[in-house]
Every structure is written in C-alpha cells, then in structure tokens.
C-alpha positions as CSV (number, residue, x, y, z in Angstrom):
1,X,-20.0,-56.4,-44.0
2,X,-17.3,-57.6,-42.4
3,X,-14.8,-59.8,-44.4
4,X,-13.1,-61.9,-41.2
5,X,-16.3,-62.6,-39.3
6,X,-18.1,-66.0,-39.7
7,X,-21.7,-66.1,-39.7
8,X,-24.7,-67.8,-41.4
9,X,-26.2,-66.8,-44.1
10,X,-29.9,-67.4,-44.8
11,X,-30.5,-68.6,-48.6
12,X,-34.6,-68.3,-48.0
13,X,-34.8,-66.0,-50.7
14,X,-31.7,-68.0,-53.3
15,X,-34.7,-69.0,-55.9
16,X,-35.5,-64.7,-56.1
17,X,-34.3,-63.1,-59.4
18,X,-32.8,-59.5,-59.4
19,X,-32.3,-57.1,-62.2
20,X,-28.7,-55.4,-62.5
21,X,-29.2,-51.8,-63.3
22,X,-27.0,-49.2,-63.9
23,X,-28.9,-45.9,-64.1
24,X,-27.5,-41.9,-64.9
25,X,-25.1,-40.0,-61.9
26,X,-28.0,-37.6,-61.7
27,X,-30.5,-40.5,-61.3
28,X,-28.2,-41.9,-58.9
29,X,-27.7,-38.7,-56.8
30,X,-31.2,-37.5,-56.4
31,X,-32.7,-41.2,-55.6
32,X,-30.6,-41.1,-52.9
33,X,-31.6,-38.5,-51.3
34,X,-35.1,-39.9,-50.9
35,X,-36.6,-42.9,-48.5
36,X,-36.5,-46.5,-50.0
37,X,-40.6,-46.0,-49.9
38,X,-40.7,-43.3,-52.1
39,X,-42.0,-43.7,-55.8
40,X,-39.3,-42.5,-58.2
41,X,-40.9,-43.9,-61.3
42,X,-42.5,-46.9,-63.5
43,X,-41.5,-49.4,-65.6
44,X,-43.4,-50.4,-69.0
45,X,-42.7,-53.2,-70.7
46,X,-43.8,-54.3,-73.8
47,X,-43.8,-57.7,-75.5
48,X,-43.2,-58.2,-79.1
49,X,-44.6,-61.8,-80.4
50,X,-41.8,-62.3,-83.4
51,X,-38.9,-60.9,-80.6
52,X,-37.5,-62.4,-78.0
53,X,-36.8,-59.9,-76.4
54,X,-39.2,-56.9,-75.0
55,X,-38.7,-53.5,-74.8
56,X,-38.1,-51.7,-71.2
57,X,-38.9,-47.7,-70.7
58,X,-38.7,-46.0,-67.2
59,X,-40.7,-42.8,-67.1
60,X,-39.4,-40.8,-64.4
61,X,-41.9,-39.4,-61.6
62,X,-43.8,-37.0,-62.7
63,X,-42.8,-34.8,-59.3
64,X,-39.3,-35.6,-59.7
65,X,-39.1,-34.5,-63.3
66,X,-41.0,-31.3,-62.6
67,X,-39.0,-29.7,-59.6
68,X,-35.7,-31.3,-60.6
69,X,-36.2,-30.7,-64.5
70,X,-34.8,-33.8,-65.2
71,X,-34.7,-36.2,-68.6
72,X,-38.2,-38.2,-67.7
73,X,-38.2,-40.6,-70.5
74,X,-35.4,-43.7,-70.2
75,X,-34.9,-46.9,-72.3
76,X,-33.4,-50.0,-70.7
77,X,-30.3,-52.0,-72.5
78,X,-29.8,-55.3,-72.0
79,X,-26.1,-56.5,-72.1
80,X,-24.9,-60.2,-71.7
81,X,-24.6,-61.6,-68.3
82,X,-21.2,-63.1,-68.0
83,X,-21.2,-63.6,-64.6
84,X,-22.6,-65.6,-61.2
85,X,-23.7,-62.5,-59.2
86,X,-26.0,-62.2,-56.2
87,X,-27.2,-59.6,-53.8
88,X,-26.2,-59.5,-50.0
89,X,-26.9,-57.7,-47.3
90,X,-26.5,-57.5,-43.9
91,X,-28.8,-55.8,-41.6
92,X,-29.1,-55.2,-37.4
93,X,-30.5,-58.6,-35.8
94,X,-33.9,-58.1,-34.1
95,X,-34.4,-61.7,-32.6
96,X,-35.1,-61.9,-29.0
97,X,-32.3,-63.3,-27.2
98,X,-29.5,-61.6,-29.7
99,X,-26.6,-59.6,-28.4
100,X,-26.8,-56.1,-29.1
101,X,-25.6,-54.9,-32.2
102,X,-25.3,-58.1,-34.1
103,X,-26.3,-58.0,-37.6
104,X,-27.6,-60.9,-40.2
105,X,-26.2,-61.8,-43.3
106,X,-29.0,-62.6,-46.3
107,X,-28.8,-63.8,-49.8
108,X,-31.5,-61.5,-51.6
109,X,-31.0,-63.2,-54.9
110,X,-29.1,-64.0,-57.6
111,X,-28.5,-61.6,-61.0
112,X,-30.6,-62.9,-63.9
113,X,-30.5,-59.5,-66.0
114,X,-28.4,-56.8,-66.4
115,X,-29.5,-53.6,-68.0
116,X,-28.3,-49.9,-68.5
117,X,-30.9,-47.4,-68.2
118,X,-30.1,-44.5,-70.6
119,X,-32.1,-41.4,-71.3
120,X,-33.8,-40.6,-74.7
121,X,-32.2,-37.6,-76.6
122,X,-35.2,-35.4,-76.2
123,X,-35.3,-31.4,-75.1
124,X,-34.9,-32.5,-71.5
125,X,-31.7,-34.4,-71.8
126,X,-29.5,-31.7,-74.4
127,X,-30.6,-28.7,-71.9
128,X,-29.2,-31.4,-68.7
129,X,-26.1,-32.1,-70.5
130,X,-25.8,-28.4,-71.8
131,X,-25.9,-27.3,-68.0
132,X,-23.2,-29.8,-66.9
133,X,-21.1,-28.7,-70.4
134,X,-21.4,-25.0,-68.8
135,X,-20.7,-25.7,-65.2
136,X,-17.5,-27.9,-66.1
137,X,-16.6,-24.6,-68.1
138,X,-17.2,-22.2,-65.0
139,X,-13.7,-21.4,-64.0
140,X,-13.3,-22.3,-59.9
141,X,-11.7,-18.8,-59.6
142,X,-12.8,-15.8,-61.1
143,X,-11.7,-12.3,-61.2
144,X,-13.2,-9.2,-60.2
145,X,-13.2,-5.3,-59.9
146,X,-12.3,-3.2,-56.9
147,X,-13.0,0.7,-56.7
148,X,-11.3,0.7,-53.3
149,X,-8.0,0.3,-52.6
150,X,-7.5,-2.9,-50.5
151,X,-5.1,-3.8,-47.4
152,X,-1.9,-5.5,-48.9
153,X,0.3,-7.4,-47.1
154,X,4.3,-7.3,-48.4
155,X,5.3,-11.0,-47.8
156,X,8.5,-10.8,-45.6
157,X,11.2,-12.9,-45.8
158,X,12.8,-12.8,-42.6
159,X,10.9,-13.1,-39.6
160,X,11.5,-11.1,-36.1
161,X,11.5,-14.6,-34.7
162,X,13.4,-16.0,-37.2
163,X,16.1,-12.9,-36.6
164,X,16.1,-13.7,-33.0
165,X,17.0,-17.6,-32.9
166,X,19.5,-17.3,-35.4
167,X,21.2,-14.7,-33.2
168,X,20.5,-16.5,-30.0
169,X,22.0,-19.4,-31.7
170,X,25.3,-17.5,-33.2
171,X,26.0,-16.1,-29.6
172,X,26.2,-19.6,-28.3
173,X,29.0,-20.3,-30.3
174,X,30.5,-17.5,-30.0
175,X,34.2,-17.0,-28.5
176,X,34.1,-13.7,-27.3
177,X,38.1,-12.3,-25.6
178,X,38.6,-13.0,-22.4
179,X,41.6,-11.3,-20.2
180,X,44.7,-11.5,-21.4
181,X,46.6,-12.6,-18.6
182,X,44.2,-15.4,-18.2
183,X,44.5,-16.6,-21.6
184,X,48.1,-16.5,-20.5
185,X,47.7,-18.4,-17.8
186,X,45.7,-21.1,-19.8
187,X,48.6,-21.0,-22.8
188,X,51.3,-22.2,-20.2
189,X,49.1,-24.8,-18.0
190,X,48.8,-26.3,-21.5
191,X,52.1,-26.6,-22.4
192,X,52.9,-28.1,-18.9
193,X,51.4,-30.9,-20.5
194,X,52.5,-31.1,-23.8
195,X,55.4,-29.3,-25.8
196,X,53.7,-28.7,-29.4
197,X,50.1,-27.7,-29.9
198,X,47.9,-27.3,-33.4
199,X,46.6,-24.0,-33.3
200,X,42.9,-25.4,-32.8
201,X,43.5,-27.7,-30.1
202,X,44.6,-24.2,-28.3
203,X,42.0,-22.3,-29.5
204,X,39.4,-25.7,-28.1
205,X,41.5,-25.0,-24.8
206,X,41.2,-21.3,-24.5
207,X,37.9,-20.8,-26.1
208,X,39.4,-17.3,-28.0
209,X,38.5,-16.0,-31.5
210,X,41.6,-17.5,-33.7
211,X,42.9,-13.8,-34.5
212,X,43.4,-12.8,-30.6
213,X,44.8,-16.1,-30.2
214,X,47.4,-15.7,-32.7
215,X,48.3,-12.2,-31.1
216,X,49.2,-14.0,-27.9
217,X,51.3,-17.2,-29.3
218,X,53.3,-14.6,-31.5
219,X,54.5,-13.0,-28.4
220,X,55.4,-16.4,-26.4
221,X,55.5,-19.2,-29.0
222,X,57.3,-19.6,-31.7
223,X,55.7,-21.5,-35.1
224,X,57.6,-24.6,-36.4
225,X,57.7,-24.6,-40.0
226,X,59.8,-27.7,-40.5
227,X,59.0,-31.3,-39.6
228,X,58.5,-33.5,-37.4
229,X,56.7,-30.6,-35.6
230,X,55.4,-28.9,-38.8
231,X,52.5,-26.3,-38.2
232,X,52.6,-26.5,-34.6
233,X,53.5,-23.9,-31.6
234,X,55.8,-24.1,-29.2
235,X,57.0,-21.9,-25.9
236,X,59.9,-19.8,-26.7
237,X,63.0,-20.5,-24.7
238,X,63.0,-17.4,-22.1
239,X,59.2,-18.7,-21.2
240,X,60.0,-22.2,-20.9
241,X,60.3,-24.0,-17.3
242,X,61.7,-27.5,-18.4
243,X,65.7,-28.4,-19.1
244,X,67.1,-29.9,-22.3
245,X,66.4,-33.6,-20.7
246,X,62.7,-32.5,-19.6
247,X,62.0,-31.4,-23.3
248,X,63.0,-34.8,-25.1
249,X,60.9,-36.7,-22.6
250,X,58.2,-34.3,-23.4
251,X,59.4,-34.7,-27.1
C-alpha cells in the first residue's frame, strides 16, 4: 500500500474479530503455494467448564500431510495481546466509473487473539527436524574423484594485453636521441635566451635521454659549481656570441 497516497478507508467490517497466528516456516511455505480456496486443515476447539480458557488443535489436511510428510497434529498458544492491531488491505477497485488501476483500502478487523501454532512432538515432527538437522549439515561444496586427467589452466599473471599498454605507454614517454647537430642547434637557440640553464629545463627543451644530454653540454658548456649559479650550465667562452656587457644584462 502506498504510504503518501490519501484515500478512504471503508470501516464496514471494524466490529469483525481476527485471530493473530503465527504458524511453522514449513507451514508457511507450502500454504503458500496453494489458492486462498484450498482446505489446508481444521480447527477443534474444546471448552473446559472450570477453565477459562479452551484448548485449540489444528490437524493438518490429511492430503497435505500425506504427500508432504509433514507434522499433522498442532496445538494453539495463546500469548497476551499488548497491542491495538488491525488488518488492512488494499485490493484493485472494480466500481463502474473508476480509473484504471485504482485500488481500495479496507479495514478487515481488528486483533482480538493472538496465538502461536506449534507442532506436537510426535514421530512426524523429530523425523522433520532431523531432515532440516541433516540438510543444514550437507556441506554446499563437496569433493569428488576423477580417473581422468582434467584440463588445467595455470593462472597468468601478466596479460598479452596487459604487456602491450604498458609498453605503448612507456614509448610515449620515451626520449629517444635525436641528431646531434640538432640537439646542437636547440642547446645554443636556448642560450640566446638565457645564460644559465638547470639540466632539466634543457633536457624539457631538447626532449634527449639525460645521459646523451650530458655528453653534449660537456663538450660546449661548462658546469658551475659555485653560487649564485650553482648546479647550472653555461656556454663556454669560444661558443659564446655575446660581449662582456651583453653577458651581465643577460646575468
């Protein structure tokens, strides 16, 4: 039913009483696999004159208990009611004139007893619970013996596709060594610009492994080891193009 729509509820049937039961998981899963129409068994009750209380048995039908080999004989037990229950239900509208699809809300009653319905400890009901004891036991998995040999499958750990992006990825970032006159070229348009480079700003410029790199700027740079240029390259004097003035502007 739904909990935010508002509709009417018809209280025709408010006066009816209705027994609370609560019956067996096996009761409860083979009643429902039958109609409401179908007989699943009696009631007896039996008034005592010095009690107040009667006594309640449910036989179980006789069908039922002979195909399904259930427990037939049950005993009702009455607990307090503590509560102000009822019963509603909602079924499909069949009034002429109602939009299709449109259900009505009904009070069936209202709780007056509330009873557990428990089976008698007979034959019937230890063999039940034995079978449920046993199939709680059977293991989900079991083991078994092969006389042939079987296809087995060595888990791998690396992939052929695995293999193949992480080497299409390592070759994009890859430097691999271009000419060397080019590098050249690029060392001294840097230096054009500036007079001291780090090593990886040239490398970032070049786009050379760091080893072949170093080859070059041993040949035409010289390495300051002293501040305020400390760790940085500069052009050695024969390769140089600017004057004295030139280089403390560019300083």
């Amino acid at each position: 039913m739904s909990g935010h729509a508002v509709k009417d509820v018809n209280l025709n049937n408010n006066s009816r009483g209705i027994w609370l039961v609560k019956v067996p998981k096996f009761l409860q899963r083979e009643w429902s696999q039958y109609k409401e129409s179908t007989e699943v068994g009696r009631l007896t009750i039996t008034k005592h004159p010095q009690k107040r209380s009667s006594n309640i048995a449910f036989s179980l039908n006789e069908t039922l208990e002979s195909v399904k080999k259930m427990p037939r004989q049950h005993k009702f037990i009455q607990h307090d009611l503590k509560q102000c229950l009822g019963v509603i239900s909602e079924t499909v509208d069949t009034t002429p004139g109602c939009e299709p699809g449109s259900t009505k809300v009904s009070l069936e009653g209202k709780i007056i007893q509330k009873f557990e319905c428990q089976p008698v400890m007979d034959a019937d009901y230890v063999r039940l619970k034995q079978e449920v004891m046993r199939a709680a036991a059977t293991p989900l998995r079991t083991s078994i013996a092969i006389d042939r040999p079987i296809n087995v499958f060595k888990p791998i750990s690396r992939h052929q596709h695995t293999l193949e992006d992480r080497d299409r990825s390592s070759n994009v970032n890859k430097n691999f060594r271009a000419d060397r006159d080019k590098v050249l070229e690029m060392i001294f348009a840097a230096f054009e610009k500036h007079q001291y480079y780090n090593i990886k700003d040239l490398q970032k410029i070049t786009k050379q492994p760091i080893t072949f790199l170093k080859e070059i700027l041993t040949e035409v740079c010289s390495y300051n080891m002293k501040a305020p240029h400390r760790n940085t390259w500069e052009l050695k004097p024969e390769y140089r193009h600017y004057t004295k003035q030139e280089e403390q502007a560019l300083d």
